[in-house]
mmCIF file of the N, C-alpha and C atoms, coordinates in Angstrom:
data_MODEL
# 
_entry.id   MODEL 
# 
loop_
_atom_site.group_PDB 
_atom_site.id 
_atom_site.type_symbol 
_atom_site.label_atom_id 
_atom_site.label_alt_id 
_atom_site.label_comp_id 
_atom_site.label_asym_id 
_atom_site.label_entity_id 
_atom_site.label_seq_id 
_atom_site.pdbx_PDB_ins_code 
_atom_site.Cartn_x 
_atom_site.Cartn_y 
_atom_site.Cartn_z 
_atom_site.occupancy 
_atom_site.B_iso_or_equiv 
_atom_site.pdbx_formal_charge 
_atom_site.auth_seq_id 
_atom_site.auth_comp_id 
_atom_site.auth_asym_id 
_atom_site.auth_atom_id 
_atom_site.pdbx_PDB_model_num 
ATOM 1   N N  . UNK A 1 1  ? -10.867 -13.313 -10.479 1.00 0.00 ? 1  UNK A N  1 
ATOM 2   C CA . UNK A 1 1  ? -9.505  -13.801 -10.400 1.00 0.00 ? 1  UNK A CA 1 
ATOM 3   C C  . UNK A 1 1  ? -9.392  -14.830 -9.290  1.00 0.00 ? 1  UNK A C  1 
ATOM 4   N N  . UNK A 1 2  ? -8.512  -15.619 -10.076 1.00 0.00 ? 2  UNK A N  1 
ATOM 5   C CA . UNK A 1 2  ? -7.942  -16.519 -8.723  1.00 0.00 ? 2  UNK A CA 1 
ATOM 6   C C  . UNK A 1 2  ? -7.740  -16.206 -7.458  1.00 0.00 ? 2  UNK A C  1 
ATOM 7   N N  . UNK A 1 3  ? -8.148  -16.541 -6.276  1.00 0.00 ? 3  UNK A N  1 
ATOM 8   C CA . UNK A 1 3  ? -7.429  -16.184 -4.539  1.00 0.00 ? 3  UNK A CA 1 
ATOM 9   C C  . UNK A 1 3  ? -6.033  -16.229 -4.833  1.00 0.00 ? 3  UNK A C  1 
ATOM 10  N N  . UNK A 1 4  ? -5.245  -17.102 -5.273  1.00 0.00 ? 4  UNK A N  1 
ATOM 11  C CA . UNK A 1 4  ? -3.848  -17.425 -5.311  1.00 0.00 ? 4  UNK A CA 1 
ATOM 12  C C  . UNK A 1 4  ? -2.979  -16.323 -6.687  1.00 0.00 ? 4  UNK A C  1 
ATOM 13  N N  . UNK A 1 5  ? -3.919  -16.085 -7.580  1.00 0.00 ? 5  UNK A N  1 
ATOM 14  C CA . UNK A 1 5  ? -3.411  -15.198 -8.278  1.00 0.00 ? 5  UNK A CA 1 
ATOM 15  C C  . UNK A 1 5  ? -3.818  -13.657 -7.747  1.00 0.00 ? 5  UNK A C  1 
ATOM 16  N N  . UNK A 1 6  ? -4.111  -13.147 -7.059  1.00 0.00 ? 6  UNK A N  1 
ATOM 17  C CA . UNK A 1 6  ? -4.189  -12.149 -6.456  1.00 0.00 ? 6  UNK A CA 1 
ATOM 18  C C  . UNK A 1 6  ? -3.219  -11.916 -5.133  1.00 0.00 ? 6  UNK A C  1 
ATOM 19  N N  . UNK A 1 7  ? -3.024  -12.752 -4.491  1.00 0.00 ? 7  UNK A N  1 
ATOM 20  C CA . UNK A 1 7  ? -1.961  -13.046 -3.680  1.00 0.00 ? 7  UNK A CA 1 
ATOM 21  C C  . UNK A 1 7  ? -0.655  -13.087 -4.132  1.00 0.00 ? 7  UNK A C  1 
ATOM 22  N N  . UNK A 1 8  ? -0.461  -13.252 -5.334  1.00 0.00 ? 8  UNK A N  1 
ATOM 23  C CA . UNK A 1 8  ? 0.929   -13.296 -5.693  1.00 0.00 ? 8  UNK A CA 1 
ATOM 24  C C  . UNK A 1 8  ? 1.444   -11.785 -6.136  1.00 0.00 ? 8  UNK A C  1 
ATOM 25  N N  . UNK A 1 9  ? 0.397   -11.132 -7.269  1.00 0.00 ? 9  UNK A N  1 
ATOM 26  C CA . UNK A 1 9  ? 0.147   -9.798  -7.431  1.00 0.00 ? 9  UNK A CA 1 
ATOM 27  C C  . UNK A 1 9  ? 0.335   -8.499  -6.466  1.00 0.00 ? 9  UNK A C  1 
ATOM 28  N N  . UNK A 1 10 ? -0.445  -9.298  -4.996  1.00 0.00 ? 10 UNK A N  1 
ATOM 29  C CA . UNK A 1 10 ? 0.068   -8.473  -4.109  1.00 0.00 ? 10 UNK A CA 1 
ATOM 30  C C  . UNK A 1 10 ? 1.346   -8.566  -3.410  1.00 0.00 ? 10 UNK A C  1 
ATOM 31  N N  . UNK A 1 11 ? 1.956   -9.688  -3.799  1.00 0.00 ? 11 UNK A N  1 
ATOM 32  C CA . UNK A 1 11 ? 2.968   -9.942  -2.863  1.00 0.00 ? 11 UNK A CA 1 
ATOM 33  C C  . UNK A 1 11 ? 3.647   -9.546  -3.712  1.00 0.00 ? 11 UNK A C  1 
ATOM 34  N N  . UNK A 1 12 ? 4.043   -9.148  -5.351  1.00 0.00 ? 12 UNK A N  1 
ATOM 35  C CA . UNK A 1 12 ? 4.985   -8.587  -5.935  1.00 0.00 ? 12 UNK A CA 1 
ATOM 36  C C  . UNK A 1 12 ? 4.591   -7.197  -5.692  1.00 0.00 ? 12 UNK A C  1 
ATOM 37  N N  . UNK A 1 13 ? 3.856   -6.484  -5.677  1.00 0.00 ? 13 UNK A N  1 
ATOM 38  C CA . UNK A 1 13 ? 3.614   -5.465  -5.452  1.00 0.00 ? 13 UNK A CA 1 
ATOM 39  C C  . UNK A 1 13 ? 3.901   -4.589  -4.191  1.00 0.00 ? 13 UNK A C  1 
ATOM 40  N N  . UNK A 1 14 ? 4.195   -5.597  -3.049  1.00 0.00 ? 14 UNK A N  1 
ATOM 41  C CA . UNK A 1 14 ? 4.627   -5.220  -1.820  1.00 0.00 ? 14 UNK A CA 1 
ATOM 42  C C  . UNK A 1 14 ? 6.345   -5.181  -1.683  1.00 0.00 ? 14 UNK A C  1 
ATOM 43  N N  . UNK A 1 15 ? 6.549   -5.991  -2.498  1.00 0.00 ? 15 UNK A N  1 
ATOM 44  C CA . UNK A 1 15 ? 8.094   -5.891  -2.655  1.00 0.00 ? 15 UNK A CA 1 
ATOM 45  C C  . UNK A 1 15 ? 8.787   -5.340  -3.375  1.00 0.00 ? 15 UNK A C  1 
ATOM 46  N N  . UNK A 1 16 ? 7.926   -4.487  -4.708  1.00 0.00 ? 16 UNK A N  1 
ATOM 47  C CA . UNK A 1 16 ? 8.223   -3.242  -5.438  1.00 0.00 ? 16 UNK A CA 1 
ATOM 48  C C  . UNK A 1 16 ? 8.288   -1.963  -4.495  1.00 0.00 ? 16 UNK A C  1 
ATOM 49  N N  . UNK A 1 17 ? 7.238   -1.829  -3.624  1.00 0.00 ? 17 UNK A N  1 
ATOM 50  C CA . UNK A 1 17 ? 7.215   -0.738  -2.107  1.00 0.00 ? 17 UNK A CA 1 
ATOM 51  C C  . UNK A 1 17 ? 8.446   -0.608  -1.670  1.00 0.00 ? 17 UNK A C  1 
ATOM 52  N N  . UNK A 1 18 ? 8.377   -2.376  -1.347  1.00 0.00 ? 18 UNK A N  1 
ATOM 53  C CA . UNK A 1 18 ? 9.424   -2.475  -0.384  1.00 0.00 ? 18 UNK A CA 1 
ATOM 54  C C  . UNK A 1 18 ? 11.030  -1.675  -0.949  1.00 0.00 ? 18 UNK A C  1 
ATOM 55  N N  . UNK A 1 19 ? 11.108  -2.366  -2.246  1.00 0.00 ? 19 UNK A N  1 
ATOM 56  C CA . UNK A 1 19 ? 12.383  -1.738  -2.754  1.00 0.00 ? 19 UNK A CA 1 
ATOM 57  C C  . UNK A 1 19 ? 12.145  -0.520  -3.501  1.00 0.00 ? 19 UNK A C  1 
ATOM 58  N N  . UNK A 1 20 ? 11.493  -0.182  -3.066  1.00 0.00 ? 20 UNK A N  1 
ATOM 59  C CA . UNK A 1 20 ? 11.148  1.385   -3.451  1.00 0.00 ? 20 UNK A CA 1 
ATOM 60  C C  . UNK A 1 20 ? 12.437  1.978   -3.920  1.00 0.00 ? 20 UNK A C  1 
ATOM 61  N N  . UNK A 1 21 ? 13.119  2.088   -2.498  1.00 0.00 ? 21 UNK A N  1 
ATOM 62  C CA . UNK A 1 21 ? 14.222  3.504   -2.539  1.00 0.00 ? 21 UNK A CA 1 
ATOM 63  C C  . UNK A 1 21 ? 15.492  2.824   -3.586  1.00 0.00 ? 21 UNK A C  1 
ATOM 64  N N  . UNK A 1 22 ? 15.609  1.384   -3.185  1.00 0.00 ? 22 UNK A N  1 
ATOM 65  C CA . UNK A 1 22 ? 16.874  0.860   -4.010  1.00 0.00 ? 22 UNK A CA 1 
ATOM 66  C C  . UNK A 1 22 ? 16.553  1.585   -4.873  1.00 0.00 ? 22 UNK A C  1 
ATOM 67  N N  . UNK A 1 23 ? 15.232  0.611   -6.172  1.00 0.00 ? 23 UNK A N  1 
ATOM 68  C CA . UNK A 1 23 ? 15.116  1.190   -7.343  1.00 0.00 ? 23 UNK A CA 1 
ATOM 69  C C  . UNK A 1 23 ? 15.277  2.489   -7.488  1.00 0.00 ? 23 UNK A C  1 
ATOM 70  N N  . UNK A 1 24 ? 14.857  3.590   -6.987  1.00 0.00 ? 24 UNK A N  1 
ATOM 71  C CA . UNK A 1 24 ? 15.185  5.112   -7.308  1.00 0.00 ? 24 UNK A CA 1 
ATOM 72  C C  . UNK A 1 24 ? 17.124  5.387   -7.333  1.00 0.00 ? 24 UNK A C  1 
ATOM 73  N N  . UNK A 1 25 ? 17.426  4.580   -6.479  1.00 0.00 ? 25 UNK A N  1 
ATOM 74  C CA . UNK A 1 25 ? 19.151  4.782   -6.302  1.00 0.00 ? 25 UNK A CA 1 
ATOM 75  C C  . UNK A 1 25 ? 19.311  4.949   -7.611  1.00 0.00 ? 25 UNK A C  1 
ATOM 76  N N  . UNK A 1 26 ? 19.070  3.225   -7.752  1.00 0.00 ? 26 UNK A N  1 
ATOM 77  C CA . UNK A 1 26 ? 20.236  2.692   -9.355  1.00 0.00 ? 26 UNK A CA 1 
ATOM 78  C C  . UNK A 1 26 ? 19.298  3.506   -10.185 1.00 0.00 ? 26 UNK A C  1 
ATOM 79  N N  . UNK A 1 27 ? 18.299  3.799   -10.394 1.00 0.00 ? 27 UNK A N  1 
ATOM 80  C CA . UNK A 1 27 ? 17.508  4.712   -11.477 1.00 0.00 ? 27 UNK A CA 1 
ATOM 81  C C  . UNK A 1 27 ? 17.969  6.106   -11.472 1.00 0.00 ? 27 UNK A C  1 
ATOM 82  N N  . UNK A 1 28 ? 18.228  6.881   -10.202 1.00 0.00 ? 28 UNK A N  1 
ATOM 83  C CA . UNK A 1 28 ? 18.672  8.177   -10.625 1.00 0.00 ? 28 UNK A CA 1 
ATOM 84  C C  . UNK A 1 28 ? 20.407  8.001   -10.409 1.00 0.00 ? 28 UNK A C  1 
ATOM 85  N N  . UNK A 1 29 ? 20.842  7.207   -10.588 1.00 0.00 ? 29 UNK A N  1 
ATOM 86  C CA . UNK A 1 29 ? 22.492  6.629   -10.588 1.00 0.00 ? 29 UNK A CA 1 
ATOM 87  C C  . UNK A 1 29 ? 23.376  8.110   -9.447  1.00 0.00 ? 29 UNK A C  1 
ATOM 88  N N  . UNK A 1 30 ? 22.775  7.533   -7.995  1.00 0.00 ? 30 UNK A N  1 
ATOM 89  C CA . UNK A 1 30 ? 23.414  7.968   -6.904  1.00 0.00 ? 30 UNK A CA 1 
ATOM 90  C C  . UNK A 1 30 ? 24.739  7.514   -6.686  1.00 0.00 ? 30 UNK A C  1 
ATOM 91  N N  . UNK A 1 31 ? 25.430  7.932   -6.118  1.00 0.00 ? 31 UNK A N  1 
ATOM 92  C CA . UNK A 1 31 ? 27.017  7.247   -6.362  1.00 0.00 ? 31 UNK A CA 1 
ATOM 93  C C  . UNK A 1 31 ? 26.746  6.479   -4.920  1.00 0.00 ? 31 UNK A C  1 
ATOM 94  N N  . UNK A 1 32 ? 26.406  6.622   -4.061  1.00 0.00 ? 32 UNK A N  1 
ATOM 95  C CA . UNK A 1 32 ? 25.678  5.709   -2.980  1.00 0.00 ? 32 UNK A CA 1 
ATOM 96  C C  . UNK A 1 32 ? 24.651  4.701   -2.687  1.00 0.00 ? 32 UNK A C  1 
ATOM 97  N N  . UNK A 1 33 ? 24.233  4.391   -3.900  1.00 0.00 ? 33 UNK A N  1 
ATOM 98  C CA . UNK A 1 33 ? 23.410  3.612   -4.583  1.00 0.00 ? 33 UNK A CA 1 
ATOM 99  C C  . UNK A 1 33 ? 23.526  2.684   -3.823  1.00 0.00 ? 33 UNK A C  1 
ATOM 100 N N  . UNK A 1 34 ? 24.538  1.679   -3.449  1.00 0.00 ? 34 UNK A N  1 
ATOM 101 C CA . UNK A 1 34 ? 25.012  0.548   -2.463  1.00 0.00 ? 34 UNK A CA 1 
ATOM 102 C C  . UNK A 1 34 ? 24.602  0.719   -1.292  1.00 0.00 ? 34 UNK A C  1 
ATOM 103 N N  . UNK A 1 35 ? 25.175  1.513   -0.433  1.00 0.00 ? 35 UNK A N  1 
ATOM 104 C CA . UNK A 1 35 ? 24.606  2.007   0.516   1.00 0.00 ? 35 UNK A CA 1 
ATOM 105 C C  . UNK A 1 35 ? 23.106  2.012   0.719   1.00 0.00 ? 35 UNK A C  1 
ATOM 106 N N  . UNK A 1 36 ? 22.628  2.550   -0.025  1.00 0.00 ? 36 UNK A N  1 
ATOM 107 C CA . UNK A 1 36 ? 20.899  2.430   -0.038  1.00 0.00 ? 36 UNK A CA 1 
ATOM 108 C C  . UNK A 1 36 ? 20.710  0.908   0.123   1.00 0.00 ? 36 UNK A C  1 
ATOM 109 N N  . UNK A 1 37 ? 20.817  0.700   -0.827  1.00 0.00 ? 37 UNK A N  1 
ATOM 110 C CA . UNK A 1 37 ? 20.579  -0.818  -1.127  1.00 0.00 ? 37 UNK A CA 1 
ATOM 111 C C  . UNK A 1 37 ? 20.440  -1.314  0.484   1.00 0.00 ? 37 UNK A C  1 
ATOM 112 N N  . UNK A 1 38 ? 21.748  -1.311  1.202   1.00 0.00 ? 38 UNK A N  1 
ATOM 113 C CA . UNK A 1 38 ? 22.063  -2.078  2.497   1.00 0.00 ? 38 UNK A CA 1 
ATOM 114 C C  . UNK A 1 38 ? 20.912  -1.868  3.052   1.00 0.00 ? 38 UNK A C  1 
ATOM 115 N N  . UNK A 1 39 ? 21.100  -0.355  3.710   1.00 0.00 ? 39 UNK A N  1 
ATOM 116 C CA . UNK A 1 39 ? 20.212  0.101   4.264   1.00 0.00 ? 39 UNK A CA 1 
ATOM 117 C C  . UNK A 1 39 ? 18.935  -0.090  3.995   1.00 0.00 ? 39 UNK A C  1 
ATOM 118 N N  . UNK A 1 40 ? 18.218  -0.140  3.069   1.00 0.00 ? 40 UNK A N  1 
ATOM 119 C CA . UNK A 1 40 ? 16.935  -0.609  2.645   1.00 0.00 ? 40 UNK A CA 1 
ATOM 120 C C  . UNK A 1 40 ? 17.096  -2.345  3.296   1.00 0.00 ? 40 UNK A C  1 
ATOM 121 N N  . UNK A 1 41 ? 17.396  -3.138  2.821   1.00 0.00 ? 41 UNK A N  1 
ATOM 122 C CA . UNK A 1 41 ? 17.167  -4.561  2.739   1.00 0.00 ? 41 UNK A CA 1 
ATOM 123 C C  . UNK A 1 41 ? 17.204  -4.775  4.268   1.00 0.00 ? 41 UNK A C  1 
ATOM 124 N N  . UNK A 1 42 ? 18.458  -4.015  5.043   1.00 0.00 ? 42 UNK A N  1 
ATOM 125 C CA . UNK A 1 42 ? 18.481  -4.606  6.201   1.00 0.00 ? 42 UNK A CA 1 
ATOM 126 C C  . UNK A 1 42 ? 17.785  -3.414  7.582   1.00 0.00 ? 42 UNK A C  1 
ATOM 127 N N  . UNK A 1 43 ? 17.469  -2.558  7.135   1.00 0.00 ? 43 UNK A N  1 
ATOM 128 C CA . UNK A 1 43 ? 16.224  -1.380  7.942   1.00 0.00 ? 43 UNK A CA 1 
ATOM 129 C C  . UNK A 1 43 ? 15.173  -1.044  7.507   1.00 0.00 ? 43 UNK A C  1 
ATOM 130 N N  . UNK A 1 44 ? 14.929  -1.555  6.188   1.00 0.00 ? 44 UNK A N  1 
ATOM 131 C CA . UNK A 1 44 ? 13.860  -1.023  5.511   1.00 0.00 ? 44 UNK A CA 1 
ATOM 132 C C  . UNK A 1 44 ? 12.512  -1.674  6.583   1.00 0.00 ? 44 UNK A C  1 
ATOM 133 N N  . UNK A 1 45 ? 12.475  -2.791  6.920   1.00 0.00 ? 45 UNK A N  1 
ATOM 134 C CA . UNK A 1 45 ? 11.305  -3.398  7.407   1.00 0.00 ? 45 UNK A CA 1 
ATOM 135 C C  . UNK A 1 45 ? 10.647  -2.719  8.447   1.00 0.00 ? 45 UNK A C  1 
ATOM 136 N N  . UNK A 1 46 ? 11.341  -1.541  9.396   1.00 0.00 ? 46 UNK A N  1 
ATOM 137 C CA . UNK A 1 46 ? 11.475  -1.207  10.125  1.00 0.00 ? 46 UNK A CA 1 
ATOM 138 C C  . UNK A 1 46 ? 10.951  0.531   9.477   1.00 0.00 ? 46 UNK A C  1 
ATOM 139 N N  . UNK A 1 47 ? 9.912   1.151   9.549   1.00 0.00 ? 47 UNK A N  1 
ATOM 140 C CA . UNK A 1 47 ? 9.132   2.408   9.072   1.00 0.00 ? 47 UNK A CA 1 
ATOM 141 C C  . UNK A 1 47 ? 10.409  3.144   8.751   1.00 0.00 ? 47 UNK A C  1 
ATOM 142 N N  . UNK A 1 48 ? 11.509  3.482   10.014  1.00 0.00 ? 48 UNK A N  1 
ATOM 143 C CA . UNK A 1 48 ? 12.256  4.711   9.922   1.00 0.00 ? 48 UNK A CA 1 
ATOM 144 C C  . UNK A 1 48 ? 12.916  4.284   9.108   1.00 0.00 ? 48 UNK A C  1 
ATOM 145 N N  . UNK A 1 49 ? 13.427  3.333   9.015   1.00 0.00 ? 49 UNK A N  1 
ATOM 146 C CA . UNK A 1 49 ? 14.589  3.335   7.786   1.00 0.00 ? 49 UNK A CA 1 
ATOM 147 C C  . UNK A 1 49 ? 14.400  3.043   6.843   1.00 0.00 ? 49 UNK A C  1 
ATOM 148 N N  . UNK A 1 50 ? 12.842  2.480   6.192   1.00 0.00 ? 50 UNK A N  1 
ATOM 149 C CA . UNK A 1 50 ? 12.752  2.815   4.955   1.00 0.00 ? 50 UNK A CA 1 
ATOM 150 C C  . UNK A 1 50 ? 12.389  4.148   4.212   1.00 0.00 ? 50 UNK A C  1 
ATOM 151 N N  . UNK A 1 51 ? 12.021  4.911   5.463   1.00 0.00 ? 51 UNK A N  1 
ATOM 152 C CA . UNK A 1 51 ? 12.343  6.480   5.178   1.00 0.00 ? 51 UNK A CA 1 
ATOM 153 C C  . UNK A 1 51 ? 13.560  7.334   5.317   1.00 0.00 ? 51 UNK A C  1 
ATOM 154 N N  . UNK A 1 52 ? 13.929  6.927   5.900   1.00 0.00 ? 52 UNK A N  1 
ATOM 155 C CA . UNK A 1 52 ? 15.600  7.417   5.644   1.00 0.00 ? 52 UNK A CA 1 
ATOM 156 C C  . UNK A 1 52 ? 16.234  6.860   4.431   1.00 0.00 ? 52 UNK A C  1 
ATOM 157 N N  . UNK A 1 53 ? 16.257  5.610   3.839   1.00 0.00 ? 53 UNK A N  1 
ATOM 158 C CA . UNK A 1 53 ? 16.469  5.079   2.554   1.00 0.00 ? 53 UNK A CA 1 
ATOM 159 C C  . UNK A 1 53 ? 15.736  6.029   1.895   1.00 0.00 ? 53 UNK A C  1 
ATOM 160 N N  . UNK A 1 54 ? 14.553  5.841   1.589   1.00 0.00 ? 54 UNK A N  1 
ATOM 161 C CA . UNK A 1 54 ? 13.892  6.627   0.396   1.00 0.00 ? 54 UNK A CA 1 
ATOM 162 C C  . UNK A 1 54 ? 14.333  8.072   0.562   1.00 0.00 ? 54 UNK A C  1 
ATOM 163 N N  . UNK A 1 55 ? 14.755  8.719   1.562   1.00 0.00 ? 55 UNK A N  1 
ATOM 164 C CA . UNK A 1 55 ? 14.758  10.686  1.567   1.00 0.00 ? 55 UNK A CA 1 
ATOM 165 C C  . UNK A 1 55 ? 15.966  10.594  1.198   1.00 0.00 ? 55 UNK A C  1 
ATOM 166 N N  . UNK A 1 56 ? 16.918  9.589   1.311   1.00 0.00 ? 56 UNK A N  1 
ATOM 167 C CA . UNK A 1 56 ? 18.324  9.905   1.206   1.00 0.00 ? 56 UNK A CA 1 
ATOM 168 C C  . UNK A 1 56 ? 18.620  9.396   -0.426  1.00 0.00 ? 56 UNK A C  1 
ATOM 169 N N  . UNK A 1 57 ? 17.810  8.273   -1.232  1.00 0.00 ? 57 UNK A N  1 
ATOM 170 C CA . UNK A 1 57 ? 18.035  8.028   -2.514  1.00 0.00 ? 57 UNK A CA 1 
ATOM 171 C C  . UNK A 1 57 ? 17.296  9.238   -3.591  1.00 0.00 ? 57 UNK A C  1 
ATOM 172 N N  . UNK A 1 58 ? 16.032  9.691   -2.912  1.00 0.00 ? 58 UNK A N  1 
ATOM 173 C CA . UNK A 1 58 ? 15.894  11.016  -3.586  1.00 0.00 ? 58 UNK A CA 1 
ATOM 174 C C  . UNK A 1 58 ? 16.408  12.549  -3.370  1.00 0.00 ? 58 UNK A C  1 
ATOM 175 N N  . UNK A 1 59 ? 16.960  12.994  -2.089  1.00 0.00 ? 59 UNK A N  1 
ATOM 176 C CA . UNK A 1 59 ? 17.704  13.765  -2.136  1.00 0.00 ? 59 UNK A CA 1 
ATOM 177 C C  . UNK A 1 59 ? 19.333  13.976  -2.635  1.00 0.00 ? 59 UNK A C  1 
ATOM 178 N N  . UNK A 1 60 ? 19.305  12.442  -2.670  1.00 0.00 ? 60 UNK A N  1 
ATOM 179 C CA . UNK A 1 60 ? 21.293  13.391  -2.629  1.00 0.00 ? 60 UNK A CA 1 
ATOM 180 C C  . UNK A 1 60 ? 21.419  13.250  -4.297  1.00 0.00 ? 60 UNK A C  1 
ATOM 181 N N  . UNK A 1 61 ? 22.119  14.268  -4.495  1.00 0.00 ? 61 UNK A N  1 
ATOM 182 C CA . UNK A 1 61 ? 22.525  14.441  -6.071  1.00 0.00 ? 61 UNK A CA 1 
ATOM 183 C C  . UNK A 1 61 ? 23.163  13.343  -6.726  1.00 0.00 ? 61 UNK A C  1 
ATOM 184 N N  . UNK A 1 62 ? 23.010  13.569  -8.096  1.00 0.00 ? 62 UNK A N  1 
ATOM 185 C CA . UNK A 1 62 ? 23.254  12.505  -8.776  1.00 0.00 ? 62 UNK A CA 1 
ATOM 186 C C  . UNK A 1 62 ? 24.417  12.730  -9.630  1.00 0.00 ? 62 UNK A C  1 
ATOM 187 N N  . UNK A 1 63 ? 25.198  11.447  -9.880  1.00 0.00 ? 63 UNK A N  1 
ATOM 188 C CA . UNK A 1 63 ? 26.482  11.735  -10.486 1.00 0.00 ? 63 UNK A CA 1 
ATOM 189 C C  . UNK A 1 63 ? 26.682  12.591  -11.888 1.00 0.00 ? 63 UNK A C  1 
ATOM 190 N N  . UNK A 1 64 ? 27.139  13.005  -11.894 1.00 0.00 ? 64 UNK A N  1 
ATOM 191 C CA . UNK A 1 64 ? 27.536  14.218  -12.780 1.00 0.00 ? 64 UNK A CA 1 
ATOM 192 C C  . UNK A 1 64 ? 28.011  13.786  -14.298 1.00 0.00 ? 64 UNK A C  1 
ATOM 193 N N  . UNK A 1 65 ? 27.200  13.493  -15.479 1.00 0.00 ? 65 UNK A N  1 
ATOM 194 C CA . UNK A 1 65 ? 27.675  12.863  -16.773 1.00 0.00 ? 65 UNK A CA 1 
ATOM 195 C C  . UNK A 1 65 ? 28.531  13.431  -17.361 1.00 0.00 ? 65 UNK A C  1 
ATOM 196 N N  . UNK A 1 66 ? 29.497  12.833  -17.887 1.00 0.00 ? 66 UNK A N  1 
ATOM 197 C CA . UNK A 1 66 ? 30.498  13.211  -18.559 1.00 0.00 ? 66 UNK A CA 1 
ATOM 198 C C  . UNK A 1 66 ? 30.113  13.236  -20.011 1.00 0.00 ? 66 UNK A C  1 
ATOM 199 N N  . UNK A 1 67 ? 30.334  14.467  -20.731 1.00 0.00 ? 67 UNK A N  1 
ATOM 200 C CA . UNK A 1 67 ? 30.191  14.966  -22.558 1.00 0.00 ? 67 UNK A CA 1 
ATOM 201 C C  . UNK A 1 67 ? 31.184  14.105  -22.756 1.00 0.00 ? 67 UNK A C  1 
# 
């Protein structure tokens, strides 16, 4: 493979990591979903708060579907 096509691969791949926790929000449809979001984009870079994003988009319950 290309140097430059492997570089790009990784660099999408680092920013799938990166938005790890968003994606789990809007995927398990947290009603705080937003919140994550913030918190990710603007602490995520930073170890603790992309662990606090991610524990808090997989722990807190998810909105309740209506029959």
């Amino acid at each position: 493979m290309n140097e430059n096509t492997t570089a790009v691969i990784l660099a999408i791949l680092i920013f799938i990591l990166y938005l790890l926790p968003t994606l789990l929000a809007f995927a398990r449809d947290i009603p705080r979903r937003k919140a994550v979001t913030l918190l990710n984009i603007i602490l995520g870079w930073t170890l603790i708060g992309w662990i606090v994003a991610f524990l808090w988009a997989t722990l807190e319950a998810t909105t309740p579907e209506e029959v």
